[in-house]
C-alpha positions as CSV (number, residue, x, y, z in Angstrom):
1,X,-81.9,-9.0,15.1
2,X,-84.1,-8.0,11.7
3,X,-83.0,-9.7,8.5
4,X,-83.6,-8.2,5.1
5,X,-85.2,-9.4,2.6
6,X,-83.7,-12.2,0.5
7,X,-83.9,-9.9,-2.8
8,X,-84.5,-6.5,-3.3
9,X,-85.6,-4.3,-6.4
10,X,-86.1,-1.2,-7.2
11,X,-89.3,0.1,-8.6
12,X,-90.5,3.5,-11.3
13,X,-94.0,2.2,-10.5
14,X,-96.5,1.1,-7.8
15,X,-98.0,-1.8,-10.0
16,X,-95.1,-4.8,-10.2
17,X,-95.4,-8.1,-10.8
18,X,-93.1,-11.3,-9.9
19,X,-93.3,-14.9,-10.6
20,X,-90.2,-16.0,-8.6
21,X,-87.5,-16.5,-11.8
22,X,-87.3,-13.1,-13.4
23,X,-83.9,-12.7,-13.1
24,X,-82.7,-16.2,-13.5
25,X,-84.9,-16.4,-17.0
26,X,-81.1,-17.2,-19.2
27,X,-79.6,-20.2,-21.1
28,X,-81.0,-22.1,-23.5
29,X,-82.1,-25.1,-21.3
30,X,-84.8,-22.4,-19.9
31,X,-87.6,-24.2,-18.2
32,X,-90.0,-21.6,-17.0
33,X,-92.8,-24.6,-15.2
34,X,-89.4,-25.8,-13.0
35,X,-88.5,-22.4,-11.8
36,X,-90.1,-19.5,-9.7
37,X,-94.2,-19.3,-8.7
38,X,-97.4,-18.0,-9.9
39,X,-97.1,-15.3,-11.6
40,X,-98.6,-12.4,-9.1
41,X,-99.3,-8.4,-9.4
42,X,-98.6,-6.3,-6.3
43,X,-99.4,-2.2,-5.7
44,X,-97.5,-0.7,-3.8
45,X,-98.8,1.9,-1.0
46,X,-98.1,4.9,1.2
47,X,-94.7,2.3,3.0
48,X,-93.1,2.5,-0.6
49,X,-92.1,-0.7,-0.4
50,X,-94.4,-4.3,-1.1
51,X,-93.0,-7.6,-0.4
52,X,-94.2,-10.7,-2.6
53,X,-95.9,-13.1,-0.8
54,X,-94.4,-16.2,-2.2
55,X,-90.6,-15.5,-2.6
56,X,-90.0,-12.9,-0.2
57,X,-89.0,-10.6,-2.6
58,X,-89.2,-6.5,-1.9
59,X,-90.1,-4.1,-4.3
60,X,-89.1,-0.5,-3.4
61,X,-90.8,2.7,-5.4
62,X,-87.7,4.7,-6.0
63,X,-88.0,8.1,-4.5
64,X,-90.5,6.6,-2.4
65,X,-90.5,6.8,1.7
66,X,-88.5,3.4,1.6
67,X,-85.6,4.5,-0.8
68,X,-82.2,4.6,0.9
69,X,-84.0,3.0,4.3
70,X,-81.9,0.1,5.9
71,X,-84.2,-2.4,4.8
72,X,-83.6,-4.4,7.7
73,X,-84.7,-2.2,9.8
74,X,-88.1,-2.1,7.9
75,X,-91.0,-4.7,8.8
76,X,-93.3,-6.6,7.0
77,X,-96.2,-5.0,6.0
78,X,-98.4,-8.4,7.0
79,X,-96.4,-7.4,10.8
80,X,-98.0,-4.6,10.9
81,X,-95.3,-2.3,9.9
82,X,-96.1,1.9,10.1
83,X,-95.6,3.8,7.0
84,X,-94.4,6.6,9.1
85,X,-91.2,5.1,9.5
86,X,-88.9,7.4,8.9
């Protein structure tokens, strides 16, 4: 049995960046060292989708060969996973 990914967000570009907290940045007791990782930049290439290396997070390019694909059914790129796919 294939589990998706913990989070998943959709992309207009193949450049994205995550740092673990984007979407829990609220409040005013915001502490941005206790929260998240190392801000990183991924590309995304011909899968359509990039997974972060840290958080597990996915990043699919909209319109891309990964849009609308059960994304459990989709490895990880790092498992060796065909962009041919669908």
């Amino acid at each position: 049995m294939s589990l998706p990914p913990p989070e998943i967000t959709k992309v207009t570009t193949r450049r994205v960046w995550c740092d673990g907290a984007t979407d829990i940045r609220t409040g005013a007791n915001y502490k941005p060292a206790a929260l998240g990782h190392p801000k990183i930049y991924l590309e995304i290439d011909e899968h359509g989708y990039v997974d972060c290396g840290y958080c597990d997070r996915r990043f699919v390019l909209e319109g891309g060969p990964a849009d609308g694909v059960d994304q459990s059914q989709l490895m990880d790129i790092s498992e060796g996973a065909d962009p041919g796919h669908r």
